[in-house]
C-alpha positions as a Markdown table, in Angstrom:
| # | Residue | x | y | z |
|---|---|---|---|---|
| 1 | Unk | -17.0 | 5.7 | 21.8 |
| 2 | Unk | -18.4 | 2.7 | 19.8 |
| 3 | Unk | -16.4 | 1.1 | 17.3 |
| 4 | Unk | -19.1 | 2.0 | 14.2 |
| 5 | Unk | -17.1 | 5.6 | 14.5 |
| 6 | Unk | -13.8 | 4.4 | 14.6 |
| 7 | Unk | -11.6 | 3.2 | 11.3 |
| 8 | Unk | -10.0 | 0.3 | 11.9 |
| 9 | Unk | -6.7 | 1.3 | 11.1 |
| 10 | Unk | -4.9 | 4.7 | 10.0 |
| 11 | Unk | -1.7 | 4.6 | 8.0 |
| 12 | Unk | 0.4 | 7.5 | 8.9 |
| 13 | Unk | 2.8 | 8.6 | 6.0 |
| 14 | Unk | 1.5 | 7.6 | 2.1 |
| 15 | Unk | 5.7 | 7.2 | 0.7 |
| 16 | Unk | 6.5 | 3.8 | -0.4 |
| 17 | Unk | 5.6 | 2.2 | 3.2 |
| 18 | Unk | 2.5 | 3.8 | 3.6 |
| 19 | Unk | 1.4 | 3.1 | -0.3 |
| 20 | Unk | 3.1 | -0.7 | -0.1 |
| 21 | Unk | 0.9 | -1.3 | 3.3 |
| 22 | Unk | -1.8 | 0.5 | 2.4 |
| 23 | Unk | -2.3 | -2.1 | -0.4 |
| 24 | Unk | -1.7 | -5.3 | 1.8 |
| 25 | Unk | -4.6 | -3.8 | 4.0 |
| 26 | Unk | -6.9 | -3.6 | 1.2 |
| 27 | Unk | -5.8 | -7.6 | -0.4 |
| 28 | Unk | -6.6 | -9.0 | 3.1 |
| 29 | Unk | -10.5 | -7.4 | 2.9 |
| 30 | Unk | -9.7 | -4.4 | 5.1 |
| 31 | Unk | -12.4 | -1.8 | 4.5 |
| 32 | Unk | -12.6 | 0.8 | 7.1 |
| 33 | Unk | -9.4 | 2.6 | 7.2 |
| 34 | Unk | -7.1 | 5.3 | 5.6 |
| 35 | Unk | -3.6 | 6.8 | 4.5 |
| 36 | Unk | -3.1 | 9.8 | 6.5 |
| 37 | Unk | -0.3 | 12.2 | 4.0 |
| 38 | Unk | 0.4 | 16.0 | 5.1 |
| 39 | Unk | 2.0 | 16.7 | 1.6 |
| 40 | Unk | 1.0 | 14.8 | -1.3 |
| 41 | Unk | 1.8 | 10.7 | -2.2 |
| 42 | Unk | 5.4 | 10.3 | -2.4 |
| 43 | Unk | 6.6 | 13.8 | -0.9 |
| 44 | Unk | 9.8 | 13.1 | 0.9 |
| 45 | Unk | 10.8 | 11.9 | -2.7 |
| 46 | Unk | 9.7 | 14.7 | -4.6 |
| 47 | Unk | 11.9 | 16.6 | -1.8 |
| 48 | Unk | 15.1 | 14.9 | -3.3 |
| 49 | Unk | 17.4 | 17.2 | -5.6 |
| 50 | Unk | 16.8 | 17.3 | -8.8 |
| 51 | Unk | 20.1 | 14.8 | -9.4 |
| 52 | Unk | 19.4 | 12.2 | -7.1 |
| 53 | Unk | 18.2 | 9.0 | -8.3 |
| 54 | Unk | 17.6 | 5.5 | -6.2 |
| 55 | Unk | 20.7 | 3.8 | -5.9 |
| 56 | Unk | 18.7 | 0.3 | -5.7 |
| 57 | Unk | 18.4 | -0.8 | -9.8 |
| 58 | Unk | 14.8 | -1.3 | -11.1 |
| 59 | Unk | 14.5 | -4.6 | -13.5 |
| 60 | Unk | 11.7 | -6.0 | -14.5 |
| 61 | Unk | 11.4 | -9.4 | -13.3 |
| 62 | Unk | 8.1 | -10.3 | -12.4 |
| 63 | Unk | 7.4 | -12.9 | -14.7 |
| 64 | Unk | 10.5 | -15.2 | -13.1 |
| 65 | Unk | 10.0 | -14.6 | -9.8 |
| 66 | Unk | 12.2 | -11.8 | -9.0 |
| 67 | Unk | 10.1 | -8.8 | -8.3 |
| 68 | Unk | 11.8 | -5.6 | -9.0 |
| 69 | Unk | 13.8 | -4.1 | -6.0 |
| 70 | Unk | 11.9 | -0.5 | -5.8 |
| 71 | Unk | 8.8 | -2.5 | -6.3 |
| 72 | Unk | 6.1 | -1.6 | -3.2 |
| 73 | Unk | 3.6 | -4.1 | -4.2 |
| 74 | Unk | 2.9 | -7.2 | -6.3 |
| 75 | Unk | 2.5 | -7.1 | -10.0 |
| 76 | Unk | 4.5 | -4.0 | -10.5 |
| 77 | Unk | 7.6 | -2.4 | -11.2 |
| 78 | Unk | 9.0 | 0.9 | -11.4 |
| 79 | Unk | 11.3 | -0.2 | -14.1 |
| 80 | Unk | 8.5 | -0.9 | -16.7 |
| 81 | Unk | 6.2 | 1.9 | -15.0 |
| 82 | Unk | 8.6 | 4.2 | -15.4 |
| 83 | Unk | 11.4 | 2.6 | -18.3 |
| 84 | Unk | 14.5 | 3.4 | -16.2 |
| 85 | Unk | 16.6 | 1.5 | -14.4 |
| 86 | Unk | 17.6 | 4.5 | -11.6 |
| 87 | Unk | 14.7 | 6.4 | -10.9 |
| 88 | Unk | 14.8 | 10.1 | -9.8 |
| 89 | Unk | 12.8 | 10.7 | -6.7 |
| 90 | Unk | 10.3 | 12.7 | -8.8 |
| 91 | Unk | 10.0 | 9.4 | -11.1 |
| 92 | Unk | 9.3 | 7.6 | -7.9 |
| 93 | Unk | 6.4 | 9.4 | -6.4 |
| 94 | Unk | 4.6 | 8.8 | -9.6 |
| 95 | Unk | 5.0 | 5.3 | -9.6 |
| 96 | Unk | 3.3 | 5.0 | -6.1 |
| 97 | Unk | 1.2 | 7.7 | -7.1 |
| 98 | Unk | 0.4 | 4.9 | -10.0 |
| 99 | Unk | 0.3 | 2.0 | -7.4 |
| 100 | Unk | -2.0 | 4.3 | -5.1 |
| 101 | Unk | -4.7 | 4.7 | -7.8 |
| 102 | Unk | -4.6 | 1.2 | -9.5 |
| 103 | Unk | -5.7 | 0.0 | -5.9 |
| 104 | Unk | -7.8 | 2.9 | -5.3 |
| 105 | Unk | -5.9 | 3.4 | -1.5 |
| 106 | Unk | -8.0 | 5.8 | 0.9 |
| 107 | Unk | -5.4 | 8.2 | 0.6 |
| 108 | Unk | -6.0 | 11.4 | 2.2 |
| 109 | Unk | -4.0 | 14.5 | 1.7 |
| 110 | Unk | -2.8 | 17.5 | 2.8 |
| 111 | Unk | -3.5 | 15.8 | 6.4 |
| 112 | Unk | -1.1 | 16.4 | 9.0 |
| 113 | Unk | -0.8 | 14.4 | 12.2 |
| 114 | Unk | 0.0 | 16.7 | 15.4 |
| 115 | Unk | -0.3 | 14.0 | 17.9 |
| 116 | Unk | -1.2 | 10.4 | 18.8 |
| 117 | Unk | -2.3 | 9.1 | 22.3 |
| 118 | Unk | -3.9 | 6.1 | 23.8 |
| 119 | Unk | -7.6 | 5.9 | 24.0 |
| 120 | Unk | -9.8 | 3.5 | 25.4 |
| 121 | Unk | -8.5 | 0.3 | 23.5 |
| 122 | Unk | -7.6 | 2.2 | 20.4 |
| 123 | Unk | -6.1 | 5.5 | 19.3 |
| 124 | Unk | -6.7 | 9.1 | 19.0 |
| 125 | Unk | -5.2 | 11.4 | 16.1 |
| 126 | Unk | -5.1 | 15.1 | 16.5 |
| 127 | Unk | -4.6 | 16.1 | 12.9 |
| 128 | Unk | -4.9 | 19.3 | 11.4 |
| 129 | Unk | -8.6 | 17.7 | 9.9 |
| 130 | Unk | -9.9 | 17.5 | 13.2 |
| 131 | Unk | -9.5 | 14.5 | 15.8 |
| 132 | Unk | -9.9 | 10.8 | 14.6 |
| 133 | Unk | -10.1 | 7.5 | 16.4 |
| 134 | Unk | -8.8 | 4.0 | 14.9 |
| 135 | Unk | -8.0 | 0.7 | 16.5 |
| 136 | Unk | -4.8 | 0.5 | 15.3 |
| 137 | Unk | -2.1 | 2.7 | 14.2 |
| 138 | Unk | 0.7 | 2.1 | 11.6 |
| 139 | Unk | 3.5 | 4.9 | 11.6 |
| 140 | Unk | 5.3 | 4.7 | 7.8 |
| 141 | Unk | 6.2 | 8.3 | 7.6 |
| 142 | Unk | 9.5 | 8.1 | 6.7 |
| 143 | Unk | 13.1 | 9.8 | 7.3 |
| 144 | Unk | 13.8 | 12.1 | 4.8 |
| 145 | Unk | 11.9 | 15.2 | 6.0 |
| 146 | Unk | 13.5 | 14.5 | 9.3 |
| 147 | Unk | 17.1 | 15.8 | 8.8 |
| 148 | Unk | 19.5 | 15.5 | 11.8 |
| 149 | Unk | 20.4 | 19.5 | 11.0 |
| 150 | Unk | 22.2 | 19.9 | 15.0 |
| 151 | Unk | 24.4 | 17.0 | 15.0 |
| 152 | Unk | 27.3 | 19.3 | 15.5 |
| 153 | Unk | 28.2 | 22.2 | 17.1 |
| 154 | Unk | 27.8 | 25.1 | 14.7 |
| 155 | Unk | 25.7 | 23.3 | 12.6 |
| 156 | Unk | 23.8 | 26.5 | 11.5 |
| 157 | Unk | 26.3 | 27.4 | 9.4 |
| 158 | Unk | 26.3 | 24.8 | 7.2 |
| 159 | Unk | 23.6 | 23.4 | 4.8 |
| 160 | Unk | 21.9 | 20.1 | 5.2 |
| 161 | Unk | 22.0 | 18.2 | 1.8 |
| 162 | Unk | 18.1 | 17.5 | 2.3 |
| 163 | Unk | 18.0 | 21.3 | 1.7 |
| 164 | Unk | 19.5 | 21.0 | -1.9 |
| 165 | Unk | 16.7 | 21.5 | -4.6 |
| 166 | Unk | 19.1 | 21.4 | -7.2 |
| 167 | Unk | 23.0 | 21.2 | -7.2 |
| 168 | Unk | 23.5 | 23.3 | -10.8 |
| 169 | Unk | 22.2 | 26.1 | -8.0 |
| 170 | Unk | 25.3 | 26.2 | -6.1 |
| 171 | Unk | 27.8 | 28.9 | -6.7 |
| 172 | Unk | 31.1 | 28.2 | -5.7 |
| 173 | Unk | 34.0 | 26.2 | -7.1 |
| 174 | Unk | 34.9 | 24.5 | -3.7 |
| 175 | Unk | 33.2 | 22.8 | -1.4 |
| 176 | Unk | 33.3 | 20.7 | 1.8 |
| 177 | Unk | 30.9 | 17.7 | 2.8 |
| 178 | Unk | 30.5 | 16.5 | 6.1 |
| 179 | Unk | 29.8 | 13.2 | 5.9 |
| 180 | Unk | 30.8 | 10.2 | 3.4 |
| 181 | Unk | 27.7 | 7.7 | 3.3 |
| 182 | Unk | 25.8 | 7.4 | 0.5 |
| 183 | Unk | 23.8 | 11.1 | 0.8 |
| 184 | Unk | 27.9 | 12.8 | 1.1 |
| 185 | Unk | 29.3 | 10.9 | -2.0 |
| 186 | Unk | 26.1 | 11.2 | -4.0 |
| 187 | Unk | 26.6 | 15.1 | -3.4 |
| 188 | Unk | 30.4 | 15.1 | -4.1 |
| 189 | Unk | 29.7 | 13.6 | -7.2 |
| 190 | Unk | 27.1 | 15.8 | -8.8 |
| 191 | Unk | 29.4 | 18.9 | -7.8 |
| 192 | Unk | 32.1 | 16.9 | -9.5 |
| 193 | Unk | 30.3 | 16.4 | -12.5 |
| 194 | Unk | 29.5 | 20.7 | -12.4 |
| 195 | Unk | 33.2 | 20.8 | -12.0 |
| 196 | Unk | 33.5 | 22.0 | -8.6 |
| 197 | Unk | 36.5 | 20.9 | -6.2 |
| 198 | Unk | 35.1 | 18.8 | -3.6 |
| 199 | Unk | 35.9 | 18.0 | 0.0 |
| 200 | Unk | 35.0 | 14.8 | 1.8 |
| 201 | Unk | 35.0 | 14.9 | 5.7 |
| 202 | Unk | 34.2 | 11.4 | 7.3 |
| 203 | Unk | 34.9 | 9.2 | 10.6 |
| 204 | Unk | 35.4 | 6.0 | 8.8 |
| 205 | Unk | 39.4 | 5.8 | 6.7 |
| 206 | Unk | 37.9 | 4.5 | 3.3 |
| 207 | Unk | 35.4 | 4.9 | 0.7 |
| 208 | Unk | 36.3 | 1.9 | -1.7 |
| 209 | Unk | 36.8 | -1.3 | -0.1 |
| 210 | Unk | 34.5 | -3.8 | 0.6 |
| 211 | Unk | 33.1 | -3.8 | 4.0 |
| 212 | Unk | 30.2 | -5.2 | 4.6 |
| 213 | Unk | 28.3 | -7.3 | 2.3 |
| 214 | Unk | 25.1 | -5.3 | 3.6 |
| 215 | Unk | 24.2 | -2.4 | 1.5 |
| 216 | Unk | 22.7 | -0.5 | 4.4 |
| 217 | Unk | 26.3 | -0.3 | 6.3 |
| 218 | Unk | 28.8 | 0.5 | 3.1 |
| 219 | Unk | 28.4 | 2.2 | -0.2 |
| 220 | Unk | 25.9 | 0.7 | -2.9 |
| 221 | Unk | 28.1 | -0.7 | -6.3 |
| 222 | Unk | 26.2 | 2.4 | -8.0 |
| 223 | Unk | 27.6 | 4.6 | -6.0 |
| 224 | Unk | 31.0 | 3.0 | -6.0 |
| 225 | Unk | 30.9 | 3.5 | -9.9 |
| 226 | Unk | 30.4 | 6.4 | -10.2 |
| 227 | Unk | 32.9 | 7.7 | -7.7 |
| 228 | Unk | 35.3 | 6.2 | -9.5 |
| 229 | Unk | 34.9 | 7.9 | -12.2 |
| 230 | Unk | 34.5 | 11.2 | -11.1 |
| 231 | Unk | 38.1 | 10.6 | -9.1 |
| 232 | Unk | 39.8 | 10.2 | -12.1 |
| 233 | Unk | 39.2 | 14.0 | -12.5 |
| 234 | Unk | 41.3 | 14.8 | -9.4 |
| 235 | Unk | 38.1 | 17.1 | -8.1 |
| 236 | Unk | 37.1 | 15.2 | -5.3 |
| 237 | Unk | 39.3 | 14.8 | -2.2 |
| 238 | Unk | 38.5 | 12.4 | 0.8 |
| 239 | Unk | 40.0 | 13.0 | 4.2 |
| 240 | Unk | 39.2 | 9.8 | 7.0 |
| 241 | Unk | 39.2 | 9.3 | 10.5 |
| 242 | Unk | 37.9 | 13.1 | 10.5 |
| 243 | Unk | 35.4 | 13.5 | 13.2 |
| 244 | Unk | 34.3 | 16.7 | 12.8 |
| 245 | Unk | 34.0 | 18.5 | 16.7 |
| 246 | Unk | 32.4 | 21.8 | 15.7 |
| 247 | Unk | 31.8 | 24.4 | 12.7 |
| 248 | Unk | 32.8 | 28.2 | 13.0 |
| 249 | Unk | 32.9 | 31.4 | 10.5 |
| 250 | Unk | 36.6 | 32.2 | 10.0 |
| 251 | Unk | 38.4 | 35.8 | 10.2 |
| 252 | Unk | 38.4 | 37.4 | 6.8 |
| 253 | Unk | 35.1 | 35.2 | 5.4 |
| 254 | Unk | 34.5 | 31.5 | 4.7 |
| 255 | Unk | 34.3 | 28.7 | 7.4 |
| 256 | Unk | 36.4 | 26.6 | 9.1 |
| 257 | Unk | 35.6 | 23.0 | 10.7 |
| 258 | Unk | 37.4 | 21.2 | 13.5 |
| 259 | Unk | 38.3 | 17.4 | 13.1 |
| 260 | Unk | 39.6 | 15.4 | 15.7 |
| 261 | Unk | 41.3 | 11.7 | 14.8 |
| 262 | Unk | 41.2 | 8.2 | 15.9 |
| 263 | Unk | 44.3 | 9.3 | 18.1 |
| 264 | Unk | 42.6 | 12.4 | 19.4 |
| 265 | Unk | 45.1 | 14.8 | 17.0 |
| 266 | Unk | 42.6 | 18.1 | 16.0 |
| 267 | Unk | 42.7 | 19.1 | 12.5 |
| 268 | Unk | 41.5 | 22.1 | 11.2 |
| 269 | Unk | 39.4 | 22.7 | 7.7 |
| 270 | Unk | 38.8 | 26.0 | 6.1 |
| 271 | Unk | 35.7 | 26.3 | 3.2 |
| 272 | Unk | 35.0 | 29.9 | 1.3 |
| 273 | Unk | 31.3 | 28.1 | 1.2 |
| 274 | Unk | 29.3 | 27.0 | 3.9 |
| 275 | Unk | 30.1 | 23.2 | 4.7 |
| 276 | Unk | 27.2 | 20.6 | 3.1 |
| 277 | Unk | 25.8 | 18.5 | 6.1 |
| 278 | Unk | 25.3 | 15.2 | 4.9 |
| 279 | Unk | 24.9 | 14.2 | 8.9 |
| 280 | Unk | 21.6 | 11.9 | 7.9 |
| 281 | Unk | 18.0 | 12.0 | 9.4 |
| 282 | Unk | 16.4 | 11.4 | 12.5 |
| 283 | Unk | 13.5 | 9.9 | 11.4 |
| 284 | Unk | 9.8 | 10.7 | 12.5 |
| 285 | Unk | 9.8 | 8.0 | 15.4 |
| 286 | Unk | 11.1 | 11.2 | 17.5 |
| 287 | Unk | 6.8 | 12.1 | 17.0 |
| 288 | Unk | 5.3 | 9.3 | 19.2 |
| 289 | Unk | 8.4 | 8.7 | 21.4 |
| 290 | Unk | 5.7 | 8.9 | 24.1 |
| 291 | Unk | 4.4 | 5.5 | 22.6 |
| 292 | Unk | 7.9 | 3.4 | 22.2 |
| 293 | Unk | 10.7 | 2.2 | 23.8 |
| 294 | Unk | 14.3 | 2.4 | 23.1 |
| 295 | Unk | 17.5 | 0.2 | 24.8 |
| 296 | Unk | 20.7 | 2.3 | 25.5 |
| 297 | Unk | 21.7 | 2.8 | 21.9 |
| 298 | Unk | 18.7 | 4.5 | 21.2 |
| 299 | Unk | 17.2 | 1.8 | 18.8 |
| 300 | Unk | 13.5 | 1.8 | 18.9 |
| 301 | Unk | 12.4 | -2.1 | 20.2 |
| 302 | Unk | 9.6 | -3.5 | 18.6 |
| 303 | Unk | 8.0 | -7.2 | 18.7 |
| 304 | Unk | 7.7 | -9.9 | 16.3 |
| 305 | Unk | 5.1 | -8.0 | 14.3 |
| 306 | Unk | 7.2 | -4.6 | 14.0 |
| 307 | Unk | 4.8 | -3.5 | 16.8 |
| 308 | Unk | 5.6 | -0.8 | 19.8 |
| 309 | Unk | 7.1 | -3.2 | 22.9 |
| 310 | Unk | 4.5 | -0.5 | 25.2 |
| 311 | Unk | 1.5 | 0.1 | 22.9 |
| 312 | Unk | -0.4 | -2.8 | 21.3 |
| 313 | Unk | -1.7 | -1.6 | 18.3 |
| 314 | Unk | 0.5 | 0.9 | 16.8 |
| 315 | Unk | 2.9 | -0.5 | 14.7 |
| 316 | Unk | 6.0 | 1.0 | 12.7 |
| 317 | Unk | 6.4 | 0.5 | 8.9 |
| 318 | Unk | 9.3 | 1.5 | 6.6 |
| 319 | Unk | 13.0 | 2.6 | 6.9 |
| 320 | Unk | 13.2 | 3.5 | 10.9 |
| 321 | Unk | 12.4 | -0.5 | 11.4 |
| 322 | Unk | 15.6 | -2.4 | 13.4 |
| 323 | Unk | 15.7 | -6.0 | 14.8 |
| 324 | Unk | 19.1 | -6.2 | 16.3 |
| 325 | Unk | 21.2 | -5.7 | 13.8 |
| 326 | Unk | 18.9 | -5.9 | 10.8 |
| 327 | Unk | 18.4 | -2.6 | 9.4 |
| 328 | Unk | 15.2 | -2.4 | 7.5 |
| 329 | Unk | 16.2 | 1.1 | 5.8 |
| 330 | Unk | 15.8 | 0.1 | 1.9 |
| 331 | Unk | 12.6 | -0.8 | 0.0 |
| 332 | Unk | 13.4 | -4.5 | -0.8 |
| 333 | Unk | 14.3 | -5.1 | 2.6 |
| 334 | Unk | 11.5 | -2.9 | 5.2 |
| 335 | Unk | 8.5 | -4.1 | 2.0 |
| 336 | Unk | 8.6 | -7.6 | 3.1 |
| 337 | Unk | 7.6 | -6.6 | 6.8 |
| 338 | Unk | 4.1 | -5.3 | 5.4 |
| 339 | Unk | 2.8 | -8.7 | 4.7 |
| 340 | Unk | 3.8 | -9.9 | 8.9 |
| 341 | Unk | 1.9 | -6.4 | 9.8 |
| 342 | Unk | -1.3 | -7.1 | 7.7 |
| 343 | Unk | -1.2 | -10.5 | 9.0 |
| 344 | Unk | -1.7 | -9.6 | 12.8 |
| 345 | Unk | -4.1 | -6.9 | 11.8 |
| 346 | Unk | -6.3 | -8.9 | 10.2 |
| 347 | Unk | -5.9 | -12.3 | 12.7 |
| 348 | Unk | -7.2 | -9.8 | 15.6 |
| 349 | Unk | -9.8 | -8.1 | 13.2 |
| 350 | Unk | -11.1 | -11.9 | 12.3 |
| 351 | Unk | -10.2 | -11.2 | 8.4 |
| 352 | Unk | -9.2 | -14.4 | 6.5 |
| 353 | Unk | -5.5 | -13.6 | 6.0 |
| 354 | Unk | -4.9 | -16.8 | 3.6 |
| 355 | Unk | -4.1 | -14.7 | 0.5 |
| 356 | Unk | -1.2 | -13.7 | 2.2 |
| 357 | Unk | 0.5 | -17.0 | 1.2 |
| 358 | Unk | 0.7 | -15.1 | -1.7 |
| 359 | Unk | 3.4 | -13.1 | -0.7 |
| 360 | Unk | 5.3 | -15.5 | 1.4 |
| 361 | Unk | 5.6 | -17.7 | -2.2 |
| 362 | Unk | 6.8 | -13.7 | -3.6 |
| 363 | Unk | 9.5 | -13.3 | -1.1 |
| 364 | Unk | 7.1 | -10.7 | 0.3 |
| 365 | Unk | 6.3 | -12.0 | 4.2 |
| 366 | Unk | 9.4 | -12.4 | 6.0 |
| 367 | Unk | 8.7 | -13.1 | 9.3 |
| 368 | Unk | 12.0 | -15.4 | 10.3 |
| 369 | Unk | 14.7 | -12.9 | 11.0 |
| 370 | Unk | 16.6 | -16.2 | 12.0 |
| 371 | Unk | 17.6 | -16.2 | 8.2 |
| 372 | Unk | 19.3 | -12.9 | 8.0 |
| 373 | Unk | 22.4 | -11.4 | 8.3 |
| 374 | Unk | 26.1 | -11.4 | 6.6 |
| 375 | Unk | 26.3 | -14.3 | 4.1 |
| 376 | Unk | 28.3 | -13.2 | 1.3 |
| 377 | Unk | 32.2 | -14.8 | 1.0 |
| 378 | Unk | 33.3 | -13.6 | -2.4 |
């Protein structure tokens, strides 16, 4: 097929990877390509419940260097798009909605992507539009409409927090959550706040301390805060080193969960309501496996470029991206990745790629992962 027929490049997902790429595409002079989106602009976020807000704080900063954390692109900022500091997910999608038509991205909804193969030196889209054909591939469709639902045995009792439209819906005054990462105690505290008697079931033995200096591996200081002060209510109760084995109706109504500890001791759990699954998200990667490789933990590899290790071309933008240890999985973190794609795209398209300086000078364009990793001491 010649190349006139062909896009250059189709963005898969228009969240805030596809919408923040989708934008860095257009500033390097990249004319022939689109934002494939099977919903509409923003949907995983418009998916949250009605309570949840971004636990990253919006500020506006522009003007002294420090662009806002939720930001996608240059120039803007969700805290003086939208005048709030935590913005629901509903808040969100507007902004990128906002970000999307300032730029004027070829976004293209109510598209949905069924498969993605090889062909000839490019790639071929099955979508529910009809087949399409681009050089290059970037996958940005995210995590949150991915839930890991089966994680445990029994699972289909329970209900997956990604399943939540609102938490004033829930009847009940007591309630057990599986899982105490940010999605578990962000749930515990909204039923906390309704007044309901909460359960927290998690492998780790704290909540509170410390740990890790990186946000992606312990709880966010806005989530911290607020737990506190919904345990000063006495309705929230954590139980660690809880690993729960499997989930099971008990005799006489209600449910009952199985733990086992650090020391192999089983524990048993009993809930009048079905158990909330805050068990996480396996991501969409799981769609073009066929086109990645994974080491023996399961990570996805990709090269210096965040590109498949087995197929030149396609490339993965957003939350699922890993380096090692470097977890890409929040805005201000996987957003300065979109720069180092754009860049390769456009040096093997022959685009002048000079404005991307731009970024670099914007703390947008990392490309030395040499720099990250644990740094804070106090």
């Amino acid at each position: 097929m010649a190349w006139e027929q062909r896009l250059d490049c189709i963005v898969v997902g228009a969240g805030a990877a596809g919408i923040g790429i989708g934008a860095v595409l257009k500033e390097i002079g990249l004319t022939r390509y689109c934002i494939l989106e099977r919903g509409t602009i923003g949907s995983s976020f418009r998916a949250w419940p009605e309570e949840m807000r971004l636990i990253t704080p919006s500020f506006t900063g522009n003007a002294y260097g420090m662009l806002d954390l939720n930001a996608v692109t240059l120039h803007t900022s969700p805290a003086y798009t939208l005048g709030t500091e935590h913005p629901t997910g509903r808040e969100y999608a507007e902004y990128l909605q906002a970000v999307s038509d300032y730029h004027q991205l070829p976004v293209r909804t109510g598209v949905d992507v069924l498969d993605v193969q090889r062909y000839e030196d490019g790639f071929r889209l099955d979508t529910s539009e009809g087949v399409m054909y681009a050089r290059f591939v970037i996958w940005a469709a995210g995590e949150y409409q991915y839930p890991r639902v089966f994680s445990i045995p029994g699972s289909e009792y329970g209900i997956h927090n990604s399943q939540i439209v609102s938490w004033q819906q829930l009847d009940g005054d007591d309630w057990v959550i599986i899982g105490g990462y940010e999605s578990g105690v962000d749930a515990a505290i909204h039923l906390s706040r309704l007044g309901k008697k909460v359960t927290i079931l998690e492998r780790r033995s704290h909540l509170l301390n410390k740990g890790s200096s990186d946000p992606s591996v312990s709880l966010s200081p806005y989530t911290k805060d607020r737990l506190r002060a919904e345990m000063k209510h006495d309705r929230i109760t954590f139980i660690g080193n809880c690993n729960v084995q499997w989930i099971e109706p008990a005799d006489g109504g209600g449910y009952v969960m199985y733990c086992e500890d650090e020391h192999g001791g089983r524990h048993q759990i009993n809930s009048p309501q079905p158990p909330i699954l805050a068990t996480g998200f396996d991501g969409s990667l799981r769609r073009i496996d066929h086109l990645l490789q994974r080491d023996e933990r399961g990570q996805v590899l990709l090269g210096r470029a965040d590109e498949s290790m087995v197929t030149p071309g396609l490339f993965v933008s957003g939350p699922n991206v890993m380096h090692g240890q470097l977890m890409f999985c929040f805005i201000y973190k996987f957003r300065q990745r979109f720069a180092v794609i754009a860049q390769q795209i456009g040096n093997e398209l022959g685009l002048d790629v000079s404005v991307l300086e731009t970024y670099r000078k914007e703390h947008m364009f990392l490309d030395d992962l040499s720099c990250c990793g644990e740094s804070c001491t106090c």
